[in-house]
C-alpha positions in Angstrom: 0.0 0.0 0.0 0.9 3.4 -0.4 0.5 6.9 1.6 -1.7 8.0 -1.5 -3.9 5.0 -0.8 -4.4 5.9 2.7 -6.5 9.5 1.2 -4.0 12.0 2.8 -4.1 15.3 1.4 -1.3 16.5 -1.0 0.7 18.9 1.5 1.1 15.7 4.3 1.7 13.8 1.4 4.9 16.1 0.1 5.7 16.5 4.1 5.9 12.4 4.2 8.2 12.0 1.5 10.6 14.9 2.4 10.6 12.8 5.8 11.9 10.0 3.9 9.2 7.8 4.5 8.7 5.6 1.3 5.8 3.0 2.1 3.4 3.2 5.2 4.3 0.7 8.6 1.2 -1.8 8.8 0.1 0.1 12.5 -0.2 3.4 9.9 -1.8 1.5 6.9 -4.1 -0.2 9.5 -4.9 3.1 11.7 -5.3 6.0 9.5 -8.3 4.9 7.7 -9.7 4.4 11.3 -9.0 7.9 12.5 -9.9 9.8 9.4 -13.6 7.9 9.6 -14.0 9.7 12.9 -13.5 6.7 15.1 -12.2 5.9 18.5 -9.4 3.6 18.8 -7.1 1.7 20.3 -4.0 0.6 18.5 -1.2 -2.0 20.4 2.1 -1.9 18.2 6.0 -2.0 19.7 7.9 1.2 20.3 9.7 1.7 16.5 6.7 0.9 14.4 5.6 4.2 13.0 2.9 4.9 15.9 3.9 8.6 16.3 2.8 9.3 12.5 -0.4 6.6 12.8 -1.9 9.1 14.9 -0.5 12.6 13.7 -1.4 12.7 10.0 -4.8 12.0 10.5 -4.8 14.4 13.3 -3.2 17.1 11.3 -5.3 16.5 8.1 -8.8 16.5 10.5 -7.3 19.9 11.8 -6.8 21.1 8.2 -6.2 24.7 8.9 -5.7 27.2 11.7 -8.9 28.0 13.6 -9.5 30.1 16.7 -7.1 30.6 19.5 -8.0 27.9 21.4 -6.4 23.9 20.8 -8.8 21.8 18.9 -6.5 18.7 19.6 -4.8 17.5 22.7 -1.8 14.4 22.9 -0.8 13.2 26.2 2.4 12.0 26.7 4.4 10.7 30.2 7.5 12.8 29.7 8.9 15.2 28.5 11.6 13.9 26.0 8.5 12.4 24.6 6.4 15.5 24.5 9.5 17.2 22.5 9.8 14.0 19.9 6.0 14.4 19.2 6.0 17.8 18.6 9.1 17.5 16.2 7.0 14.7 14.0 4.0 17.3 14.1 6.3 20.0 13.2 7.6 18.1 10.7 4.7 16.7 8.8 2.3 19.9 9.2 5.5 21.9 7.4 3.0 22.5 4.2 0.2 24.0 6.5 -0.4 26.9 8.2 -1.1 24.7 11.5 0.3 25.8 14.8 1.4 23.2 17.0 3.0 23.8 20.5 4.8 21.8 23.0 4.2 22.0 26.6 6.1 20.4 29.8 7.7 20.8 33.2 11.4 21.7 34.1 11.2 25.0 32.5 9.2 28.6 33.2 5.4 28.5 32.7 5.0 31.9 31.4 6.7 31.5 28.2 4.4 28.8 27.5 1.2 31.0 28.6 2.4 33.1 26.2 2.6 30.9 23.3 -1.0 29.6 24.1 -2.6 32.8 24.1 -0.8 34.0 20.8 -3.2 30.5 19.4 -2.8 27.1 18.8 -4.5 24.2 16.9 -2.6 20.9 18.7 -0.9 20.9 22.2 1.6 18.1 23.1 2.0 18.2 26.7 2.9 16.1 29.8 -0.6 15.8 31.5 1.4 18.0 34.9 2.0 21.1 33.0 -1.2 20.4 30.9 -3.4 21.1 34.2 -0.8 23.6 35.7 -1.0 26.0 32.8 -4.9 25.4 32.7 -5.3 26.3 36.3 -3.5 29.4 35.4 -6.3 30.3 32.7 -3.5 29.8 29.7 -6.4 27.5 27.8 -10.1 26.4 27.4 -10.4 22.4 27.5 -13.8 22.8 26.1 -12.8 23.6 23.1 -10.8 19.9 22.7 -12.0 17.6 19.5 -9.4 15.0 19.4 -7.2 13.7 22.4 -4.6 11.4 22.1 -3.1 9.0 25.1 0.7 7.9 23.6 2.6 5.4 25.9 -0.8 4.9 27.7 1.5 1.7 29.8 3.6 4.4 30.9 1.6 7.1 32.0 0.0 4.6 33.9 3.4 2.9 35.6 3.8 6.9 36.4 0.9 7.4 38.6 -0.5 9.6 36.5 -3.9 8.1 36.5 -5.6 11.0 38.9 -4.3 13.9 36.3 -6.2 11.7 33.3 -9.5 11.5 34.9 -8.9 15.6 35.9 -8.0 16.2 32.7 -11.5 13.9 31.2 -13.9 16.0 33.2 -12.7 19.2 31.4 -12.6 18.3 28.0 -16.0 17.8 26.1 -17.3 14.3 26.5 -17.9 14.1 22.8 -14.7 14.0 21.1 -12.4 11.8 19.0 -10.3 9.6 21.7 -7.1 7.7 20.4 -5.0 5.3 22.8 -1.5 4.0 21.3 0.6 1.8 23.4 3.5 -1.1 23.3 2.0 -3.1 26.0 -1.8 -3.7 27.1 -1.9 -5.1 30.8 -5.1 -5.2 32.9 -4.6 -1.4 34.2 -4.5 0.2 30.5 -7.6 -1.8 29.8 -9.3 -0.4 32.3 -8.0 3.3 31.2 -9.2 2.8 27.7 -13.0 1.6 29.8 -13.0 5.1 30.9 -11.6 7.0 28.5 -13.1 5.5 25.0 -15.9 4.8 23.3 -16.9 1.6 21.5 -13.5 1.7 20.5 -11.5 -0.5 16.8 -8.9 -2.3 18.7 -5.3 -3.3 16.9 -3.3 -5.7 17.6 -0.5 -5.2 15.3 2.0 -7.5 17.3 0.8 -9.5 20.4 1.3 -7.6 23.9 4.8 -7.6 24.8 6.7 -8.2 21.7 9.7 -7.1 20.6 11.1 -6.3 17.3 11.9 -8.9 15.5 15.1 -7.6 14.2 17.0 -7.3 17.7 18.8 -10.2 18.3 18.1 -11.1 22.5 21.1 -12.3 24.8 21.5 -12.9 28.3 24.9 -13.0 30.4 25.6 -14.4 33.8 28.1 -11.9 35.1 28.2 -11.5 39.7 27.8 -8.4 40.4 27.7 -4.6 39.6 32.1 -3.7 39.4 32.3 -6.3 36.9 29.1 -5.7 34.9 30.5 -1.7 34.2 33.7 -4.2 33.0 31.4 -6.6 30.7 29.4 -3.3 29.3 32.7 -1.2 28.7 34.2 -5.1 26.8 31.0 -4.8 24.6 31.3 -1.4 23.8 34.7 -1.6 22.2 34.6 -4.9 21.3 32.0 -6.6 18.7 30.1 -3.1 19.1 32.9 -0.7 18.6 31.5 2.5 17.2 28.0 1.5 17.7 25.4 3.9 19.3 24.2 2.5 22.7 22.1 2.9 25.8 22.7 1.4 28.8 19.8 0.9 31.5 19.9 0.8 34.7 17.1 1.1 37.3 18.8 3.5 39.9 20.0 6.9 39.4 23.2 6.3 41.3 24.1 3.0 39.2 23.9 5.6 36.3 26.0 7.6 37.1 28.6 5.3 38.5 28.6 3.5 34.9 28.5 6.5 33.0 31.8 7.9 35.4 33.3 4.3 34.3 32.5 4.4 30.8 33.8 7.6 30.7 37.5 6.3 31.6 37.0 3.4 29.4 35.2 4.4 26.2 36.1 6.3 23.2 33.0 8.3 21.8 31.6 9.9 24.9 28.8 9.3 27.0 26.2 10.5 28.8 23.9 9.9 31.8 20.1 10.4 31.7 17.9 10.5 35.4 15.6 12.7 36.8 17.8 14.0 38.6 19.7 15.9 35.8 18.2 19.5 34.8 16.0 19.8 32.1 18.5 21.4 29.4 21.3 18.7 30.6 18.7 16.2 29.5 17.7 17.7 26.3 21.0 18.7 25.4 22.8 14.8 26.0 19.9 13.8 24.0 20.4 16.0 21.0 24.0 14.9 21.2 23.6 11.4 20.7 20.9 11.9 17.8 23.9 13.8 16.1 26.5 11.2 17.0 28.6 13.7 19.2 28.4 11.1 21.5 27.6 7.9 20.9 26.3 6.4 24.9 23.4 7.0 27.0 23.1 5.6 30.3 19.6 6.0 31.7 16.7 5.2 34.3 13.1 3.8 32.9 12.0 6.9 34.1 14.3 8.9 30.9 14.3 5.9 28.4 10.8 6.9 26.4 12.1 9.9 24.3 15.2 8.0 23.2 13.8 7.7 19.5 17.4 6.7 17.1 17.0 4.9 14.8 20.8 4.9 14.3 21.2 2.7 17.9 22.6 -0.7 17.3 23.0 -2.1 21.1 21.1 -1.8 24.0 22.4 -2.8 27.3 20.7 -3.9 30.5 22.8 -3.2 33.0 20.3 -4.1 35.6 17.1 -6.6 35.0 14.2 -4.9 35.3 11.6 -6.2 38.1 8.6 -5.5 35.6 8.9 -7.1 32.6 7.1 -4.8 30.5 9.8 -2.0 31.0 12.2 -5.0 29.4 10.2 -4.3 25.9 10.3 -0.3 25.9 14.0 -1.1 26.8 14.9 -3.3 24.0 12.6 -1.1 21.6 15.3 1.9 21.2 16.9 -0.4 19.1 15.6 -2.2 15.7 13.6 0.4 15.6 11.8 1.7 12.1 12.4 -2.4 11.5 16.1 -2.2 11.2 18.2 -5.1 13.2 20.0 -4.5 16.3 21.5 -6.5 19.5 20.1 -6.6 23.1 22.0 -8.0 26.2 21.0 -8.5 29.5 23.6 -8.4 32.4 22.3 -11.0 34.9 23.6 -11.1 38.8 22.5 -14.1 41.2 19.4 -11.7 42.4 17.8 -11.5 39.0 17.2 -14.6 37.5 13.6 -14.6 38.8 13.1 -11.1 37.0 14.9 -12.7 34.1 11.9 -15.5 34.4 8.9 -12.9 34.0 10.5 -11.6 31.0 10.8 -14.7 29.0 7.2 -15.5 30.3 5.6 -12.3 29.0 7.7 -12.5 26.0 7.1 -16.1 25.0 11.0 -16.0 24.1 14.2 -17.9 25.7 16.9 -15.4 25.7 20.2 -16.7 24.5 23.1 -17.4 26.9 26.5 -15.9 25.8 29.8 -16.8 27.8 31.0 -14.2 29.6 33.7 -11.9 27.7 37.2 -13.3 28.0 39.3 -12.3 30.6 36.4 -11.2 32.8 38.3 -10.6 35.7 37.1 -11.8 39.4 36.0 -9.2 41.5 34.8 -9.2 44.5 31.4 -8.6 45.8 31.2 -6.4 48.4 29.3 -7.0 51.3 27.0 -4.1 51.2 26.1 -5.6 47.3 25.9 -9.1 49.1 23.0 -8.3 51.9 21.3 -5.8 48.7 21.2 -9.4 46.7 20.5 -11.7 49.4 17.8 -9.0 49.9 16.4 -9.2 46.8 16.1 -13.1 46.1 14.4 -12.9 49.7 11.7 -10.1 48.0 11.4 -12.7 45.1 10.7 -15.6 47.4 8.1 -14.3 49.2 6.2 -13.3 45.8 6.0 -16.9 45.0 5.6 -17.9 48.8 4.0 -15.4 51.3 4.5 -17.2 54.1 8.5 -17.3 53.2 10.6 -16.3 56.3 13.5 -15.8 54.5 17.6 -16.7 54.2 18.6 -12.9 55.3 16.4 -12.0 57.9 16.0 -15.3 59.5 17.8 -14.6 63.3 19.7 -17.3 64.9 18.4 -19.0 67.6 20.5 -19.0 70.8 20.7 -22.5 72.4 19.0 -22.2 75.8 19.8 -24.5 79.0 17.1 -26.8 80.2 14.7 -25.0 82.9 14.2 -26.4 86.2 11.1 -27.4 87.7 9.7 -24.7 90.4 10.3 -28.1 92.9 13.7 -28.8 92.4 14.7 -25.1 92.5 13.0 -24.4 95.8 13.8 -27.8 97.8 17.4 -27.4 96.4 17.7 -23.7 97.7 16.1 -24.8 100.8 18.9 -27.6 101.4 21.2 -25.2 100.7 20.4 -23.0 103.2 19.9 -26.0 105.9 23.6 -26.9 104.9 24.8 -23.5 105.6 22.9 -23.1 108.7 24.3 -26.7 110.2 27.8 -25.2 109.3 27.2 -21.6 111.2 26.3 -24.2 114.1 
């Protein structure tokens, strides 16, 4: 099929092939006839399938022109790398129309952003946070909302941000267009898209929990966390010298422990990515690795979603993620736009039950690979040790509640046998009869 086939209008069709897009992904030949007919949906496809533009060109074409000062059009996103992804696409493919599209998140001042709401806008990308702040402050009328979009739905809900949706559905009109794109469907975005849609299309274009097919999945036993920073650095400038990588991690400290290793130890450069780091430190370590200034990210969950290269060949997980679904937005920043790429997961004694949930909810047997040679033997410390021992116990008691556990289970002091109330007294009372013949 072509993008001509799918009835988009000459000016997103010029914008589409300046993009470089050649034929449409089956998530945007299967959606946009959906979304142009005016219907709600709910489309299931991995992170690097097109998505982004399986919502935007229909949006932008059902937009058409600028209108009014208020947004027509609304996509939610969890973050704000994502927010500023999104926008670029709309940017991007609304280049031939006179639509206004603006960009909205947290980390930076509000006012600038009032500012550009009041001078009028047709779309608003926005993290549902600043979304209500700058609403609260009078920068925007909800009512006037036609389409709303819910991108990484499985996220936003892994963020909490639930309680900001529902606030969010009682000011927008109840009859609008509703669209709900995600890479995973468990129980608690079903239950999201109850409340938010309307006799929605559902599309499965890959079963929940997939991942591309192109990445090639590996799993390595390696003790603990010195020696994984040694296995990551081996990979890095061994069989995946040059490649563009990211590294994930699940704590902000273990982040920027690696990325101060890496730094020693790998040509290229690299940088960390946590909430912790400002707002223009994020953006700006970001925009360098899209360039290939640098060519390493080491980031939390919380930062991975707006890592969209295509140009990333590895992905590394330094640490196994405890939900498995984080696993498949992980490997997705590579093999994405259905090119090939390599995933390895770094696995300590504490994580092979982790390991177990992923291969569950991905139906797939990772392959073991020896470790690298000349993996040296270091030593697990003992702070590491009790944080492992720690961990296997948390496992344990998943599977069995009433588990007492290896670590906290206190040793038992052997006590001496107790004497009857009898012997004690008759024996104190001979003593004292023994003493008191003596005094005589």
């Amino acid at each position: 099929m072509t993008f001509e086939a799918l009835k988009l209008t000459r000016q997103f069709l010029s914008a589409v092939e300046e993009a470089g897009y050649q034929e449409p992904t089956p998530i945007q030949e299967r959606a946009i006839p959906i979304l142009l007919a005016g219907q709600d949906l709910i489309a299931i496809a991995q992170t690097g399938t097109g998505k982004t533009a399986a919502f935007l060109l229909p949006l932008l074409q059902m937009l058409k022109f600028p209108q009014g000062d208020q947004p027509r059009a609304l996509v939610l996103a969890p973050t704000k790398e994502l927010v500023i992804q999104i926008h670029a696409e709309a940017v991007k493919f609304a280049k031939h129309t006179e639509l206004r599209v603006l960009a909205l998140f947290g980390g930076v001042g509000y006012k600038t952003q009032l500012a550009d709401l009041m001078a009028g806008q047709d779309l608003v990308v926005a993290t549902p946070g600043r979304y209500l702040e700058l609403y609260q402050r009078g920068g925007m009328d909800p009512k006037r909302i036609r389409y709303m979009v819910l991108d990484e739905a499985d996220r936003m809900m892994d963020m909490g941000f639930m309680p900001q949706l529902r606030q969010i559905q009682e000011l927008v009109p109840r009859k609008r267009q509703n669209l709900l794109f995600s890479a995973t469907f468990p129980a608690k975005v079903e239950r999201l898209a109850d409340e938010f849609l309307l006799w929605p299309q559902r599309l499965e274009i890959t079963p929940p929990a997939t991942t591309a097919a192109g990445v090639r999945q590996f799993k390595m036993k390696v003790p603990n966390e010195a020696t994984k920073h040694w296995v990551v650095a081996q990979l890095l400038n061994g069989p995946h010298a040059g490649d563009r990588a990211v590294v994930f991690v699940s704590q902000k400290s273990q982040a920027e422990a690696l990325a101060n290793y890496l730094e020693i130890h790998l040509k290229g450069g690299v940088r960390a990515l946590h909430s912790n780091k400002g707002q223009n430190a994020r953006l700006n370590a970001l925009d360098l690795f899209r360039a290939g200034k640098i060519r390493c990210l080491v980031s939390t969950d919380v930062s991975s979603r707006g890592i969209d290269v295509p140009e990333t060949r590895v992905v590394i997980n330094g640490s196994v993620p405890r939900d498995p679904q984080d696993y498949v937005h992980r490997v997705g920043r590579t093999g994405r736009a259905f090119q090939t790429g390599d995933a390895y997961t770094l696995v300590d004694p504490s994580e092979g039950y982790a390991l177990q949930r992923i291969e569950s909810l991905t139906q797939q047997t990772l392959e073991w690979l020896p470790p690298p040679e000349g993996m040296p033997e270091l030593e697990t410390g003992k702070a590491e040790k009790q944080t492992q021992a720690r961990r296997i116990d948390a496992e344990m008691r998943r599977i069995d509640p009433n588990y007492q556990g290896a670590f906290h289970e206190r040793k038992r002091k052997p006590q001496a046998p107790k004497k009857s109330k009898g012997a004690t007294s008759a024996g104190t009372h001979s003593g004292k009869s023994t003493q008191a013949r003596k005094r005589r």
